[in-house]
N, C-alpha and C positions, 0 to 999 in steps of 0.2 A: 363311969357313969354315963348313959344313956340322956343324952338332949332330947325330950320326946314333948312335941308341940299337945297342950290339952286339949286344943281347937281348932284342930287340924280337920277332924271327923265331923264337926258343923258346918265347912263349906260346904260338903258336899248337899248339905241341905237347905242351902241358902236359894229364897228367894229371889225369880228372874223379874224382871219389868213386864213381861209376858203372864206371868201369874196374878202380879199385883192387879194388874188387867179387870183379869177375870174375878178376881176378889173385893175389888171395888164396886159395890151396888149404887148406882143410880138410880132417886127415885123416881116411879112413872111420873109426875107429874113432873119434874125436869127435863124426864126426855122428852116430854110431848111437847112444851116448851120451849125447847131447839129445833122441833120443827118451824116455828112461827117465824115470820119476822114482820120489820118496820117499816114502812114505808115513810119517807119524812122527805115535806114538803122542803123547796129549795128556800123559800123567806125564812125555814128556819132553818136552815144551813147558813146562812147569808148572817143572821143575827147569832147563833151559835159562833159564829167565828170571834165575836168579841167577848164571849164566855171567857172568863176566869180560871174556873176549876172544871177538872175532868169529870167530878160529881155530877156536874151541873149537864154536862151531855147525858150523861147514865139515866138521869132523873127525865130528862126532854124525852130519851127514847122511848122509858119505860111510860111515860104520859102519854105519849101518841099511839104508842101499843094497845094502852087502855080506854083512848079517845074512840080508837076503831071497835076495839070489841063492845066496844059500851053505848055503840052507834052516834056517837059526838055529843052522850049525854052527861056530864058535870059526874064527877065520882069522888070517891073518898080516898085518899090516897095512904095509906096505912107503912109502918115503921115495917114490918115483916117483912112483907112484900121487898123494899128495896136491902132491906138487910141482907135478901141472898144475890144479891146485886154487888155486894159489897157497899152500901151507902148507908153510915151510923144516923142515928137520929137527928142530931144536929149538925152533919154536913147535910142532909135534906131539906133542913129549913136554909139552909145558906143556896144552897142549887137552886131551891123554888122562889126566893128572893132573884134573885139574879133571872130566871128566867122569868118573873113578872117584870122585871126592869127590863129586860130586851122586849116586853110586849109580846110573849109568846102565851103567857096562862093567866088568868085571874085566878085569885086562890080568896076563899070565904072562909077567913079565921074563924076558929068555934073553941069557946073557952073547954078545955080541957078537954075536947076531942080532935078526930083528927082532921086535917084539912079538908075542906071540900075540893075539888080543882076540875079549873074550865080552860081546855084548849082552844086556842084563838086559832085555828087554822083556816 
């Protein structure tokens, strides 16, 4: 009797890292996205270093991204948004806690909507 591998004939069809690659769609509005960046002021470096949690920088960054594009006007700061961020809903209220205790945002609670938030830059 014959040892004959049944899966032998599937490597040869196995998927490279070089394929997964190009199989991977990014959508436009992510890529455009990694074009941007942050610029963030040194006081809030200075006060970020007594941050907590890594949340809590993620949420700073993503505020002053939207401080600039929103011309330094008070915006709504929405669950989505940070979700592709990797930030759940309630590690964002704990990051925007903590960044109002370092004196970086004021944040204007709204019963059952979402936060308003003001960069203190």
């Amino acid at each position: 009797m014959m040892d004959h591998d049944p899966y032998a004939d599937l490597k040869q069809h196995a998927l490279t890292p070089e394929m997964l690659g190009k199989l991977a769609v990014v959508p436009r509005k992510i890529q455009k996205r990694r074009e941007h960046f942050v610029r963030v002021p040194w006081t809030w470096i200075e006060r970020l270093a007594k941050a907590r949690y890594t949340a809590t920088y993620r949420v700073a960054l993503h505020i002053l991204y939207r401080h600039w594009k929103g011309s330094g006007k008070p915006f709504t700061l929405s669950n989505g948004m940070l979700m592709m961020e990797g930030v759940a809903r309630g590690t964002k209220w704990r990051a925007l806690r903590e960044l109002e205790q370092l004196g970086l945002i004021m944040i204007e609670r709204r019963k059952r909507k979402t936060p308003r938030v003001t960069a203190l830059v």
